[in-house]
N, C-alpha and C positions, 0 to 999 in steps of 0.2 A: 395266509398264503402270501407269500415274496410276489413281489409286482414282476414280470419277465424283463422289464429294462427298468432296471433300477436309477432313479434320478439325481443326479448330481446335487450338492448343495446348491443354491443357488450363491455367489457372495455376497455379502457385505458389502449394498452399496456405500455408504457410509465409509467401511476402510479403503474401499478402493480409490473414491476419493480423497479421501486422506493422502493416501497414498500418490496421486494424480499432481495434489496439490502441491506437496514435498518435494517431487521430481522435478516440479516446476522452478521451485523456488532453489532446489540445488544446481539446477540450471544457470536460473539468474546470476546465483552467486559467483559461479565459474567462470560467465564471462566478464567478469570485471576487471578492468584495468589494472595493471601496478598501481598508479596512483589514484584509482576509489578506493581498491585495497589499506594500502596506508592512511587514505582518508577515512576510510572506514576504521580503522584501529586506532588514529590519534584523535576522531569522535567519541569515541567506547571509551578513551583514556581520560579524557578531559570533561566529559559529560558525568560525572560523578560527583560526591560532596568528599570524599578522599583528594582530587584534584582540587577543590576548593580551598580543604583546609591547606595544605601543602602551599598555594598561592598566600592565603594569607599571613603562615610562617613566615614563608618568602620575607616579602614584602614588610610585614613586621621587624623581623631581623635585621633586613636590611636598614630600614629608619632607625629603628634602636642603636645598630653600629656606628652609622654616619652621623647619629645626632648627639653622641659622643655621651650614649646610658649606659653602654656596657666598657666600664673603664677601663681592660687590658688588650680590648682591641684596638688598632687604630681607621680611622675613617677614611677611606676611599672612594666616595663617594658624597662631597659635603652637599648639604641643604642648597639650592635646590633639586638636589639627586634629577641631575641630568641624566647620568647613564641608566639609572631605573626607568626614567619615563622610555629613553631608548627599548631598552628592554623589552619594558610592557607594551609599549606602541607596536612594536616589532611583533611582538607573541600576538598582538591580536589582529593585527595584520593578518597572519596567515592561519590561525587557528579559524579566522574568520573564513578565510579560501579553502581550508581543508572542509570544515561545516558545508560551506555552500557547496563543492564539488558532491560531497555524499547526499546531499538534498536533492541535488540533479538527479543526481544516479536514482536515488527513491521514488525521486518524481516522473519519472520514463518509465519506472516500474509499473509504479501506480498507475500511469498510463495505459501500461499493458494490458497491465488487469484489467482493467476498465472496457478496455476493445474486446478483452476478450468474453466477460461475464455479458459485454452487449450482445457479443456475437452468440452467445450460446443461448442469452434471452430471445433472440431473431428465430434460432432453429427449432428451441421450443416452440413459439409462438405459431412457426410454419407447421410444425410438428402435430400440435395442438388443431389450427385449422384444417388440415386433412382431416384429422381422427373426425373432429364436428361433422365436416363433408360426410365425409364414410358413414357414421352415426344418421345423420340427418336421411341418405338415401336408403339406409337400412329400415329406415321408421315409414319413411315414405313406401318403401316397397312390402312392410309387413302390415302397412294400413292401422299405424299407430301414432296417434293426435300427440307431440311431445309434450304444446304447449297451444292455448285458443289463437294466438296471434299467430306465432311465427316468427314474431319480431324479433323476439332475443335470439331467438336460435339461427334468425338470418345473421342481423348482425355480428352474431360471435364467428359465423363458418366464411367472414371472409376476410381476403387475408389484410394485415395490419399497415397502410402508407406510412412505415417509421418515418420519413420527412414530414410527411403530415403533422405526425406526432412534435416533432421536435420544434417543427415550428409553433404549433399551440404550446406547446412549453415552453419557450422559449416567449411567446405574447404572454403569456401566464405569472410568470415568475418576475419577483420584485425586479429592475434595472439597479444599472450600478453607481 
């Protein structure tokens, strides 16, 4: 016999999260700046071992030319290749600023996250402690012993002093 209100699947907690998490992060991406943007792209470029060998061509090339190995070129740069040290001083100058802008960017992220898996740890937690409550006067009221003390089950049904917490965590944890 068909049930008369037939039940919906329930979803996939798991995708919808997924899915939660994605929307989030396509979020983040959007609101980035033009230049996290390009920092983000001249990271992705230069954070590779293709970008490594490509410098050390470089660089190679360049010494070989000026140091007068490859004999039909001429030298434009003699020993002590000043204009390379320019160069490379110059490139890491700001390959260094492009890095650290996209570090910031990552690091406000992570930030985020962090406020927000706090905050969801909080509503659980508050979440958690009703249910106990509810539980605890359901057992009281059907005249059933959960546990001989009462102890844990006090303990767990109230609610959590996060400062509390963070201050013993904060006594707890090795200093700096």
């Amino acid at each position: 016999m068909e049930h008369p209100f037939p039940r919906k699947a329930a979803p996939n907690p798991t995708h919808s999260n997924i899915e939660a998490i994605a929307a989030l992060e396509h979020d983040a991406l959007s609101r980035r700046t033009l230049i996290e943007r390009m920092s983000d792209v001249i990271t992705t470029i230069v954070s590779n071992v293709g970008f490594l060998i490509a410098q050390l061509i470089l660089i190679s090339g360049w010494c070989l030319i000026n140091l007068h190995l490859i004999p039909p070129l001429k030298a434009f740069d003699p020993f002590p290749f000043g204009i390379l040290a320019l160069v490379v001083s110059s490139e890491g100058v700001f390959l260094t600023l492009f890095v650290l802008i996209s570090q910031g960017r990552m690091a406000r992220q992570s930030e985020l996250r962090s406020h927000l898996s706090l905050q969801v740890g909080m509503l659980s937690e508050q979440e958690l402690t009703t249910v106990m409550l509810m539980m605890q006067k359901l057992c009281e009221h059907m005249g059933v012993n959960v546990d001989s003390s009462g102890h844990e089950v006090r303990s767990f049904s109230k609610a959590t002093d996060v400062h509390k917490l963070a201050d013993d965590l904060e006594d707890k944890l090795p200093g700096e």
